[in-house]
C-alpha positions as CSV (number, residue, x, y, z in Angstrom):
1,X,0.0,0.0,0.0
2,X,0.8,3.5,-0.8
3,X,-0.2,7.3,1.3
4,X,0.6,10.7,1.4
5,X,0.0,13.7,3.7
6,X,-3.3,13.5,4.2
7,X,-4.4,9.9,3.4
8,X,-4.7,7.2,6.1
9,X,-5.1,3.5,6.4
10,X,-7.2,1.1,8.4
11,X,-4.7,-1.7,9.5
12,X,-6.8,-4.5,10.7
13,X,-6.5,-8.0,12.7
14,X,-8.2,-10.6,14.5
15,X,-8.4,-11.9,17.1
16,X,-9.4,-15.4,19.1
17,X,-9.4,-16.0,22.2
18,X,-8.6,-19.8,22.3
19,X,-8.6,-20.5,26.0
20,X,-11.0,-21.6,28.2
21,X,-11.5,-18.0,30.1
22,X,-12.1,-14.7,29.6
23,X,-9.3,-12.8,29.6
24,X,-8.0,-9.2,28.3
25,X,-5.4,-8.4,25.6
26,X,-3.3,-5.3,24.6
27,X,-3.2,-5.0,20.9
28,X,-0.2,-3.1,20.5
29,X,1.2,-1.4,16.8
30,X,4.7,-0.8,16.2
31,X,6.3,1.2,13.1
32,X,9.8,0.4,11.7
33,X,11.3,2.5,9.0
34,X,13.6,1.0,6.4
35,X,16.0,3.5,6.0
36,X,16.1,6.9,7.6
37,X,17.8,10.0,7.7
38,X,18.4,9.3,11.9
39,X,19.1,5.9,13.7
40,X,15.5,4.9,15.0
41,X,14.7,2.0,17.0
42,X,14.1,-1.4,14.9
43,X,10.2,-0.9,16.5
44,X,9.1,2.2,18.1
45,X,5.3,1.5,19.8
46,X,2.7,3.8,18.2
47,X,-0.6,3.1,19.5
48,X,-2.4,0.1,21.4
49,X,-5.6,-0.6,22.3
50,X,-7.3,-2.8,25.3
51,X,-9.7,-5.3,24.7
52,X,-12.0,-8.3,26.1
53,X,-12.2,-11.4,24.9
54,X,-14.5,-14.3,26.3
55,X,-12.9,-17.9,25.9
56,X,-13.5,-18.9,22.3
57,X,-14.5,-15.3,21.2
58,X,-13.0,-13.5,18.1
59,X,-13.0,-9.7,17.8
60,X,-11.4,-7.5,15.1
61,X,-9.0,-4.3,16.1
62,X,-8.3,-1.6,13.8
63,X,-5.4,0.8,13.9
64,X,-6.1,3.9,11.6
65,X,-2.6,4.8,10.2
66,X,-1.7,8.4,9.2
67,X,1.3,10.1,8.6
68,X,1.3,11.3,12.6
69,X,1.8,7.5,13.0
70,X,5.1,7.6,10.8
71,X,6.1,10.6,11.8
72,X,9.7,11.2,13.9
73,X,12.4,13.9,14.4
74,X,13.9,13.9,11.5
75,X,17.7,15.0,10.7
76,X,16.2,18.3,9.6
77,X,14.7,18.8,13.2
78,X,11.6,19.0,11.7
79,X,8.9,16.4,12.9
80,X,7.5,15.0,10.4
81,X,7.7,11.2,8.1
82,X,10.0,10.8,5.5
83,X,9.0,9.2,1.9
84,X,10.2,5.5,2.0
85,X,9.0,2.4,3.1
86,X,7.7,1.6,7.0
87,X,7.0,-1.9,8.4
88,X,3.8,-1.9,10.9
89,X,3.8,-4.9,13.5
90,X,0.6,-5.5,14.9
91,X,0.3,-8.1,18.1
92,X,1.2,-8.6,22.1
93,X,4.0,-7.3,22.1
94,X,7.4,-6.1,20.5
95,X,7.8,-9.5,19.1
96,X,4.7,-9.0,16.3
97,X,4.7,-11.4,14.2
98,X,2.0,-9.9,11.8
99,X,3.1,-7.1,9.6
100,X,2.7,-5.2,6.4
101,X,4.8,-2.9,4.6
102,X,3.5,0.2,3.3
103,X,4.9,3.3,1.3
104,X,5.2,6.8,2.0
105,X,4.9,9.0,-0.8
């Protein structure tokens, strides 16, 4: 996928609870850029979102991706993404094993 300035994205997973209890989840999204004009962590957490899940219930989280979500200090001072392409992980933790990459125009 491709944006620029002003478009977003809806970045979307599911999930199952496949116990046999309730229990609660954080959904977390992290951004990595490929190649940047500053050193930048290999995932940097951008947003994450609580949720419920009964035992064998599934329910669907949606990140809405902009360029506020890509954007860092860049060498230039300014904040603000570069054009270039980002990896988003979406899961538990920093170990996301879901991902997409998408282009910044």
């Amino acid at each position: 996928s491709a944006m620029r300035l002003n478009d977003s994205i809806q970045l979307s997973i599911t999930l199952t609870n496949t116990g046999k209890r309730a229990g609660e989840e954080t959904v977390q999204l992290y951004v990595r850029d490929k190649v940047g004009s500053v050193t930048r962590p290999l995932r940097e957490l951008r947003d994450f979102q609580k949720i419920q899940l009964q035992a064998g219930e599934s329910q669907k989280v949606t990140f809405s991706i902009t360029a506020e979500t890509l954007s860092f200090y860049r060498a230039d001072m300014n904040y603000a993404p570069e054009a270039g392409e980002y990896i988003l992980f979406v899961g538990g933790d920093s170990n996301a094993s879901q991902s997409v990459t998408i282009r910044f125009e």
